[in-house]
C-alpha positions as CSV (number, residue, x, y, z in Angstrom):
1,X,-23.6,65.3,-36.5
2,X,-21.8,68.6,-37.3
3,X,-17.8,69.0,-37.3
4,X,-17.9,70.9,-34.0
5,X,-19.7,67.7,-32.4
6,X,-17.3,65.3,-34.0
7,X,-14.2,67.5,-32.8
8,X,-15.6,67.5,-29.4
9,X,-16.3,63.6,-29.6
10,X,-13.0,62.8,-30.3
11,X,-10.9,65.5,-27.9
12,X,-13.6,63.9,-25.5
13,X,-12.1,60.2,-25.9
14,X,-8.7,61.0,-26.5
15,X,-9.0,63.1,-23.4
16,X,-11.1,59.8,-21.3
17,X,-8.7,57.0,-22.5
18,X,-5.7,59.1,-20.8
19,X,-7.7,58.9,-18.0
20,X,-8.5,55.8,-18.4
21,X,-5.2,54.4,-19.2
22,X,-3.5,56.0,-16.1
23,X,-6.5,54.4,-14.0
24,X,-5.1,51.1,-16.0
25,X,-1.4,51.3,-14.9
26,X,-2.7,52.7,-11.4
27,X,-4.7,49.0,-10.7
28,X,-2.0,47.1,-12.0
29,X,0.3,48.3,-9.1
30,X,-2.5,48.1,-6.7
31,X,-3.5,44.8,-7.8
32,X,-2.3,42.6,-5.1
33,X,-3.7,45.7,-2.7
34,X,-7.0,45.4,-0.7
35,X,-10.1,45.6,-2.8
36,X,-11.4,48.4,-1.2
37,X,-8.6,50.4,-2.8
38,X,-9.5,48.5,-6.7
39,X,-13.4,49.8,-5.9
40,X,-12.0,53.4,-4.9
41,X,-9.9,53.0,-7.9
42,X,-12.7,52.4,-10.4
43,X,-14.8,55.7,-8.8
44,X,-11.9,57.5,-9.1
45,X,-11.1,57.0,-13.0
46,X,-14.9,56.6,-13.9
47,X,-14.9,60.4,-12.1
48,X,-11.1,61.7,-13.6
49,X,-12.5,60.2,-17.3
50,X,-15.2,62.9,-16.7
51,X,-13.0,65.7,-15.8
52,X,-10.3,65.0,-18.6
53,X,-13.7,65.1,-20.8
54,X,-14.4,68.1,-19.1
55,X,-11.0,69.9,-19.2
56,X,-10.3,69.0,-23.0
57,X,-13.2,70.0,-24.3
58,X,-13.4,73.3,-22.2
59,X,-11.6,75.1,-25.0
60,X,-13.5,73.9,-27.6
61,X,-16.9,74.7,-25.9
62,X,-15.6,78.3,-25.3
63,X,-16.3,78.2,-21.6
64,X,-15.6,81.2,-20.0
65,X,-13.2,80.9,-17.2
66,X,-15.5,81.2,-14.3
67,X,-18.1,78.3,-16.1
68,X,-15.0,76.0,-16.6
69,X,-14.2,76.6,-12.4
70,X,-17.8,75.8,-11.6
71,X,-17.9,72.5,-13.7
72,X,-14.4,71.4,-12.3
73,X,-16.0,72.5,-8.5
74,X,-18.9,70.3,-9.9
75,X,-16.4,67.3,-10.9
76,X,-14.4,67.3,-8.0
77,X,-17.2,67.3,-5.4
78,X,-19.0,64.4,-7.7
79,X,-15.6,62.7,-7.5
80,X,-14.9,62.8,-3.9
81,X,-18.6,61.7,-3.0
82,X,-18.0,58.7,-5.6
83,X,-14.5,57.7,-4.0
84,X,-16.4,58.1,-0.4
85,X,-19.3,55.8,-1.1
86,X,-16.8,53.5,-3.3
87,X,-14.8,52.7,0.2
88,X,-17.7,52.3,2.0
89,X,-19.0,49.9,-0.7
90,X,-15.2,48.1,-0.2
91,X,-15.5,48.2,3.8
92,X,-18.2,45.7,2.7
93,X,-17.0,43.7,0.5
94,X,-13.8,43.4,2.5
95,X,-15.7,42.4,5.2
96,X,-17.4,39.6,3.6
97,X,-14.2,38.5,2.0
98,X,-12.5,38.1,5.8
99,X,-15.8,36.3,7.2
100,X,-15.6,33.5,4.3
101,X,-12.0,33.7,4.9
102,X,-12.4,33.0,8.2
103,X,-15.7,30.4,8.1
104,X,-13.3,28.5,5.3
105,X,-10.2,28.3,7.5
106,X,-12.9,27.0,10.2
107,X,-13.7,24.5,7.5
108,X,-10.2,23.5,7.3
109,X,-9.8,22.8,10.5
110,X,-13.0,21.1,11.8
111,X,-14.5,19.8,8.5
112,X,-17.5,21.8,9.2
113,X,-19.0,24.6,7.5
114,X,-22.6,26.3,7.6
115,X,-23.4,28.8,4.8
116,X,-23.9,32.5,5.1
117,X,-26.8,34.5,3.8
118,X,-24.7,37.9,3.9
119,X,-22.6,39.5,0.9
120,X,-23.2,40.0,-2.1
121,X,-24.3,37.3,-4.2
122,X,-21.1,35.8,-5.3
123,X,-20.1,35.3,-1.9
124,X,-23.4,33.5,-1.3
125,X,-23.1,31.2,-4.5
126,X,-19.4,30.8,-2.6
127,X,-20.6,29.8,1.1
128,X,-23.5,27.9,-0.4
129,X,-21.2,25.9,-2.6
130,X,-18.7,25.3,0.5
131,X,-21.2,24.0,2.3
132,X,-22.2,21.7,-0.1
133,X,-18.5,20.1,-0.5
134,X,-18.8,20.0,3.7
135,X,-21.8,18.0,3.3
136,X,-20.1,15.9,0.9
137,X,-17.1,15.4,2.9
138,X,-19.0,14.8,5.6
139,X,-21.1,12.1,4.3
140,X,-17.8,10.7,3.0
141,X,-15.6,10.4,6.4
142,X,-19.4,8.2,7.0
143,X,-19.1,6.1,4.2
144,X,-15.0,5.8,4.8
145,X,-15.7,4.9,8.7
146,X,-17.8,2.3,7.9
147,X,-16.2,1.0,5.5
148,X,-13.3,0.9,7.7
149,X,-14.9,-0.6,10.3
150,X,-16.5,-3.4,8.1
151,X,-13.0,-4.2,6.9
152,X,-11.7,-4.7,10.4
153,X,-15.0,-6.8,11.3
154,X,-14.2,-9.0,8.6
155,X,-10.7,-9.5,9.4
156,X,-12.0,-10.7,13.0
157,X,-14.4,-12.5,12.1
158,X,-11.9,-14.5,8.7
159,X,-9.7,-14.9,11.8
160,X,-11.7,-16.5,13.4
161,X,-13.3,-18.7,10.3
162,X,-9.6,-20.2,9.5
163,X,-8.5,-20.7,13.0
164,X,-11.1,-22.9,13.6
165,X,-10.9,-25.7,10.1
166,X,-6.6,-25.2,10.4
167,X,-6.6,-26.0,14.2
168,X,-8.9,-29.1,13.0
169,X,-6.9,-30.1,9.7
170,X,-3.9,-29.9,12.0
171,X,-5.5,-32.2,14.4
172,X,-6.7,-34.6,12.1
173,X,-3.0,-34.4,10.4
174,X,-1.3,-35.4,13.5
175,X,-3.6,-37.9,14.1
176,X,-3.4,-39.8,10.6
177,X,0.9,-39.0,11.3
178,X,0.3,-40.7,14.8
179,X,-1.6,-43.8,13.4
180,X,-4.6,-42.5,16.3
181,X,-6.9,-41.9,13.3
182,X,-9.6,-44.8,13.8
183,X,-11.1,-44.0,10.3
184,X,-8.4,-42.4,8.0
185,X,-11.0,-42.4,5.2
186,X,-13.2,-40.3,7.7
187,X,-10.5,-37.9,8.3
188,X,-9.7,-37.9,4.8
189,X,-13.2,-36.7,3.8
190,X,-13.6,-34.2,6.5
191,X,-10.2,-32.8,5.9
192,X,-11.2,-32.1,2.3
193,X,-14.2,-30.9,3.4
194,X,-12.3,-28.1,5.4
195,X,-10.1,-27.2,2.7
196,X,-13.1,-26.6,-0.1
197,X,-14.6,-24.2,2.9
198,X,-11.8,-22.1,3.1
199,X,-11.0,-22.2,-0.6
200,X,-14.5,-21.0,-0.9
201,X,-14.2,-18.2,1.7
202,X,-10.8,-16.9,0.0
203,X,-12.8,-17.1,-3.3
204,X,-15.2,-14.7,-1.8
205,X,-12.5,-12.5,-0.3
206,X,-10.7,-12.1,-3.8
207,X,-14.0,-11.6,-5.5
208,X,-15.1,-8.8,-2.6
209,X,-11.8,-6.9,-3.2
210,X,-12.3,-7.0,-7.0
211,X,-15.7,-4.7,-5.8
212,X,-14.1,-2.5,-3.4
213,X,-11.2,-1.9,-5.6
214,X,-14.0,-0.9,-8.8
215,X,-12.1,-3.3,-11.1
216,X,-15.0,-5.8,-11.2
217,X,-15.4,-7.1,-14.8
218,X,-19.1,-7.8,-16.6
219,X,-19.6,-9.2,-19.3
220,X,-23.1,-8.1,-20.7
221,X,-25.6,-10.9,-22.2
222,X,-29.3,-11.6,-23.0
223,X,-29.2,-14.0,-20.0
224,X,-32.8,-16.0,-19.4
225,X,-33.7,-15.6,-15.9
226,X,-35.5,-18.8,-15.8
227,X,-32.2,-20.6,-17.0
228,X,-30.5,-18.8,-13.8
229,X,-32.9,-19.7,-11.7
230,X,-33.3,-23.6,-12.7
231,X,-29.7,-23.7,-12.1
232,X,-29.6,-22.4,-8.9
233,X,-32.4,-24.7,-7.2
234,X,-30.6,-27.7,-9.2
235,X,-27.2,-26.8,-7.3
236,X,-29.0,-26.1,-4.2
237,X,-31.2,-28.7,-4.0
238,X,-29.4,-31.5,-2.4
239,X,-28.2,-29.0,0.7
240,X,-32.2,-27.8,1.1
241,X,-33.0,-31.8,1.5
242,X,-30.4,-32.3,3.7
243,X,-31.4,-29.6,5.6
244,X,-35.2,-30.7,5.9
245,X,-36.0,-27.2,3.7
246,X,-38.6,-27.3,0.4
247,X,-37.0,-25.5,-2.7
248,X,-39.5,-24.3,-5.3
249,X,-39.4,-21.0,-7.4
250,X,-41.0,-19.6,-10.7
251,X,-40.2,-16.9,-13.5
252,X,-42.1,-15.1,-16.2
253,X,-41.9,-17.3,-19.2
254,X,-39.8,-14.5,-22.1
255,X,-37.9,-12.8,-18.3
256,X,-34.8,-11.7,-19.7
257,X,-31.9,-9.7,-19.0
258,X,-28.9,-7.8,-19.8
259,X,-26.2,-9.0,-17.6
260,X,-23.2,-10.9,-17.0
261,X,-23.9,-14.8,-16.5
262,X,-21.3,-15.6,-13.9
263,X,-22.2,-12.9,-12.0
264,X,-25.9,-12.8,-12.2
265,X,-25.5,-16.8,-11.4
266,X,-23.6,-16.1,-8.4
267,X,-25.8,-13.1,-7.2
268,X,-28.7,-15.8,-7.3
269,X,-26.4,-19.0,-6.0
270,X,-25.7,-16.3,-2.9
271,X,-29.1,-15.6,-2.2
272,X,-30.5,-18.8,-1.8
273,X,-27.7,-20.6,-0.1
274,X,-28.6,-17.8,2.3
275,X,-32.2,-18.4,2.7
276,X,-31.7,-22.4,3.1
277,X,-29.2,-21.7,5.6
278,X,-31.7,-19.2,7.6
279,X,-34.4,-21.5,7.1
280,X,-35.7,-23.9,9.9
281,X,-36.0,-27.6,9.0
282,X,-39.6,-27.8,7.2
283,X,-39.6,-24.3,6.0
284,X,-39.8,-22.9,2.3
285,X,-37.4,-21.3,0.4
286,X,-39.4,-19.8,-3.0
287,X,-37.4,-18.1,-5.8
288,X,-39.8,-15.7,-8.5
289,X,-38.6,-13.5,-10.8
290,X,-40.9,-11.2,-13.6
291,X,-40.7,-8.3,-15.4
292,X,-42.3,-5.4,-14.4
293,X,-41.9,-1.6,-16.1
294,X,-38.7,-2.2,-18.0
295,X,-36.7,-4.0,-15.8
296,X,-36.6,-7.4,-13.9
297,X,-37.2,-8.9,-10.8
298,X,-36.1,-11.4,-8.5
299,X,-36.9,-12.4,-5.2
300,X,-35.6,-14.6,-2.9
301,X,-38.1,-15.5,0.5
302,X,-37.2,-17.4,3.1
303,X,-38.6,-18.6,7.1
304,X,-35.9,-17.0,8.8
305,X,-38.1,-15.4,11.5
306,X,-37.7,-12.2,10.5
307,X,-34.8,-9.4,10.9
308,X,-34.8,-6.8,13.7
309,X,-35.3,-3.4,12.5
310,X,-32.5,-1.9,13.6
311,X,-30.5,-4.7,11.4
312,X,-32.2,-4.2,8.4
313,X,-29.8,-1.5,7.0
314,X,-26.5,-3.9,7.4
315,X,-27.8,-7.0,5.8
316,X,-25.3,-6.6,3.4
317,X,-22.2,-5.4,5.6
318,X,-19.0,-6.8,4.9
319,X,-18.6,-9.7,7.7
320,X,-22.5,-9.2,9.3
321,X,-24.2,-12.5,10.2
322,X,-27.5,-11.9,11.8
323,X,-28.8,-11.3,15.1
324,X,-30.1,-14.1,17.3
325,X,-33.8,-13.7,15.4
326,X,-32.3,-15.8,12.5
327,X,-31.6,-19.6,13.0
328,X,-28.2,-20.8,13.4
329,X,-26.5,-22.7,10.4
330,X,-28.2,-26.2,9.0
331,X,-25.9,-27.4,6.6
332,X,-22.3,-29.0,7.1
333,X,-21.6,-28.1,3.8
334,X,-21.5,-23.8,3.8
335,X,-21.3,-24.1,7.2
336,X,-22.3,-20.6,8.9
337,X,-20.5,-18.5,6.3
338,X,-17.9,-15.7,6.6
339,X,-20.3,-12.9,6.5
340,X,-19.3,-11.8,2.3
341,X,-22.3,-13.7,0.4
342,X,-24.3,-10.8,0.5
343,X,-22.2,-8.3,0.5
344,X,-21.2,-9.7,-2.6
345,X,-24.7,-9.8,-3.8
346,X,-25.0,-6.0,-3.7
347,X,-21.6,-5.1,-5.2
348,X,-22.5,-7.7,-8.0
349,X,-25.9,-6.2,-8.8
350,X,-24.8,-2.5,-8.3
351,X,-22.1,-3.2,-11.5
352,X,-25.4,-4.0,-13.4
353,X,-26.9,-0.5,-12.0
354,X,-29.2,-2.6,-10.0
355,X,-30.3,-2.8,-6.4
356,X,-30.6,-5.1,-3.7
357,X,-33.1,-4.5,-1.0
358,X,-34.4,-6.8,1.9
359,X,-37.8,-6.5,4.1
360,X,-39.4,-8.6,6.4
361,X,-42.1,-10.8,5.0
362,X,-43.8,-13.5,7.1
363,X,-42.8,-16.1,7.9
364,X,-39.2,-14.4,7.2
365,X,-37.7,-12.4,4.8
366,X,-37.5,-11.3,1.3
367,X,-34.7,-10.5,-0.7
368,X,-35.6,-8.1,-3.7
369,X,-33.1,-7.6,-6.7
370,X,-34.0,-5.4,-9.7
371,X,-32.4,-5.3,-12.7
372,X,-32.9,-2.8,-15.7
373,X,-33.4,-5.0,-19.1
């Protein structure tokens, strides 16, 4: 590169960055200004850069004065063309900016938003991304409504389950106080069998708020399934005779997993004490479990008749007790149950990254937990 061309180079950016710093100050005190203005801005420093180019190196070119008008005529027309199209190009823009202004205030107000195809592709990204957190919302006012809903069907429905044993315990009381009680060992008995049914159903309150709250503890193990499972048909066995109902089960000898004992022991205990109390006098109650592609499972199958189709999807609804398809209770011992043994079950296995899942299975049901390993 010869001298001349380096002089012209440098009067050339020295010239340009003036420009280019006055276009600088300019957008600072426009900056809170619509954006058309910021877009006309740009055109017209990209377009003044050129014509301080222009002018400061006129001299050095030797223009003659009637070349130098025609290049500034040239950069001027240039210039306003670019500052024309540059507005037009902000009209745009502008516009899209008030419609997602407008579609998100919407948003505010109804919860409801539906993405727009037009702008440029920012604003799309945008719309899409806002109707994406709608959906979200959306599916979480669901989740929030039943949930609140569930909550007050359970406090009906606990109501109901303690009014009942206190308005006998306070019976029985009055009648032991009154010297009526024919049998005060009899009342005795009975009254502490009242008292170990609610003490269970608070149990099972405290232990479904520890889910609902998150705070529920595991303690991780290599648990033998087939240790759970004995356990649980040992415990249960005495209300299955009593109730006319043949216990029986199996697991894959070496069926282990990683989980907490207490909990995985209660997700089982749950499960069954379900089925036997489902379960007409006579029927089965069978309890399997295996491994199968790195994880374990264990299933539960009862005669309860079957569950409606429509019920199938709030088996495991705080406070829901079955439909008239499934038998009413057999045992004096759990009693028909506060509605919280399964729902218990699923918060229980979810905290292992489980699931629970129930289908109809002849003669009844079958309840389906998978663990990983």
């Amino acid at each position: 590169m010869t001298r001349d061309e380096v002089e012209i180079v440098l009067i050339a950016a020295a010239w340009t960055a003036g420009a280019g710093a006055v276009g600088l100050v300019a957008s600072r005190l426009i900056a809170r200004r619509s954006l058309r203005w910021l877009l006309a801005l740009v055109a017209l420093v990209a377009v003044g850069g050129v014509v301080a180019g222009v002018i400061g190196t006129a001299n050095a070119m030797f223009l003659s004065g009637h070349d130098r008008q025609v290049v500034l005529l040239v950069c001027l027309v240039a210039g306003l063309v670019a500052v024309f199209f540059a507005l037009v190009v902000g009209a745009s823009v502008v516009r899209g900016s008030r419609t997602l202004r407008e579609d998100a205030r919407r948003f505010g107000e109804t919860g409801e938003y539906a993405a727009s195809p037009a702008g440029p592709a920012e604003f799309q990204a945008l719309s899409t991304e806002l109707a994406r957190t709608s959906a979200k919302l959306k599916e979480s006012r669901g989740r929030e409504q039943a949930l609140e809903h569930s909550r007050r069907e359970l406090v009906a429905w606990v109501s109901h389950d303690l009014r009942s044993p206190l308005a006998g315990l306070r019976a029985m009381t009055e009648a032991l106080e009154d010297g009526m009680a024919e049998d005060p060992a009899r009342y005795h008995r009975q009254m502490r069998s009242e008292v170990d049914r609610m003490v269970r159903m608070v149990d099972d309150l405290f232990e479904l708020s520890r889910i609902h709250a998150g705070v529920l503890q595991v303690s991780l193990q290599n648990v033998d399934l087939g240790d759970i499972v004995s356990e649980a048909i040992a415990g249960a066995d005495p209300v299955a005779r009593a109730a006319g109902v043949r216990l029986g089960g199996s697991v894959e000898p070496g069926a282990t997993v990683t989980a907490d004992p207490a909990g995985l022991t209660r997700v089982v205990a749950n499960l069954v004490t379900n089925a036997i109390r489902h379960t007409p006098p006579d029927g089965v109650v069978s309890i399997t479990g295996r491994v199968v592609d790195e994880a374990v499972e264990l299933s539960v199958s009862d005669a309860c008749g079957g569950i409606p189709d429509d019920d199938l999807g709030r088996v495991f609804d705080v406070a829901w007790r079955g439909t008239s398809a499934r038998t009413p209770e057999v045992d004096q011992q759990h009693g028909t149950g506060a509605g919280l043994g399964l729902a218990i079950v699923k918060g229980i296995v979810e905290a292992h990254h489980g699931v629970v899942q129930v289908r109809n299975e002849s003669p009844g049901c079958r309840f389906l937990v998978r663990l990983p390993v």
